[in-house]
Every structure is written in structure tokens, then in C-alpha cells.
C-alpha positions in Angstrom: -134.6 -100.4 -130.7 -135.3 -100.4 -134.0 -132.2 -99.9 -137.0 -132.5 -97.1 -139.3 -130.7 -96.3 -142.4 -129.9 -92.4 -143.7 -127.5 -90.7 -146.5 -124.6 -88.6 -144.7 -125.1 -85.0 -145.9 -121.6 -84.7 -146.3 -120.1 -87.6 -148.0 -123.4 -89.0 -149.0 -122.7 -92.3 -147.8 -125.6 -94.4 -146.5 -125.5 -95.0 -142.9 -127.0 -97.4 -140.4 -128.0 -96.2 -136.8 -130.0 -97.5 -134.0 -132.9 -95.9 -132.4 -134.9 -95.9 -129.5 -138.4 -96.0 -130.2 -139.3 -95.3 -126.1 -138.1 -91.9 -126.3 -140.8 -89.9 -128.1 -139.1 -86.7 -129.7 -135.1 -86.8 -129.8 -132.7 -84.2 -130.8 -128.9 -85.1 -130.7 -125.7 -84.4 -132.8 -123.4 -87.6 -134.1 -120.3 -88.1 -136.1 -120.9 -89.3 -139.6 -119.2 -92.7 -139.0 -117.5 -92.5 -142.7 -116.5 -88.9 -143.1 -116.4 -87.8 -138.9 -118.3 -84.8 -139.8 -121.1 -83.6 -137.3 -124.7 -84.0 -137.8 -127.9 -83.2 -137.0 -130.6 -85.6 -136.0 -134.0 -84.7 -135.3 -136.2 -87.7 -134.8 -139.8 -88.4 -133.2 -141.4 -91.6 -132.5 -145.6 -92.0 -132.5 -146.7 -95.4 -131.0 -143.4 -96.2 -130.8 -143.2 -96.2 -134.9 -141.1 -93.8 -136.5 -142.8 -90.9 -137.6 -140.4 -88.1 -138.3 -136.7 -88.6 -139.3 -134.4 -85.3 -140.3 -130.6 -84.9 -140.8 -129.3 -81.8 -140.8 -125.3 -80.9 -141.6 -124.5 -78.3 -139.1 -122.6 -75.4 -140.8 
């Protein structure tokens, strides 16, 4: 597991999350933990490093 920090595209808060680098590509939805709003995440581990890292605000 490795911690991970991202700006909220809602509320532009900066955010702390923890990922799990044995899972190589992950696509899930979470509640921004300030504002509750749902968003995107699109991430994808090489090596176990992280190697892409997208948030998306779902319209």
C-alpha cells in the first residue's frame, strides 16, 4: 500500500488516499471525503510504482 495525495475536483481540497500497488490497472469511483461528491479514479501501477494517476469529476 502505498499513500497518495490528490486535489478534489470539486472543492479543490487536497486529499490523502491509499493504494494498492498489487493491482496493476484500477478504475473505481469514491466520495470526495470533504465535499461527498463522486469521483473518478483511474490509476495504473508498473513494477508496482505508480505510473498513471487521473481524477475525474463525474458530471
Amino acid at each position: 500500500m502505498i499513500e497518495h495525495f490528490f486535489t478534489c475536483p470539486y472543492c479543490w481540497q487536497n486529499i490523502s488516499m491509499l493504494l494498492d500497488s498489487s493491482i496493476r490497472q484500477q478504475s473505481f469511483i469514491e466520495d470526495c471525503e470533504i465535499c461527498c461528491n463522486p469521483i473518478e479514479l483511474l490509476i495504473e501501477f508498473t513494477n508496482k510504482e505508480l505510473s498513471s494517476f487521473e481524477v475525474k469529476a463525474i458530471q
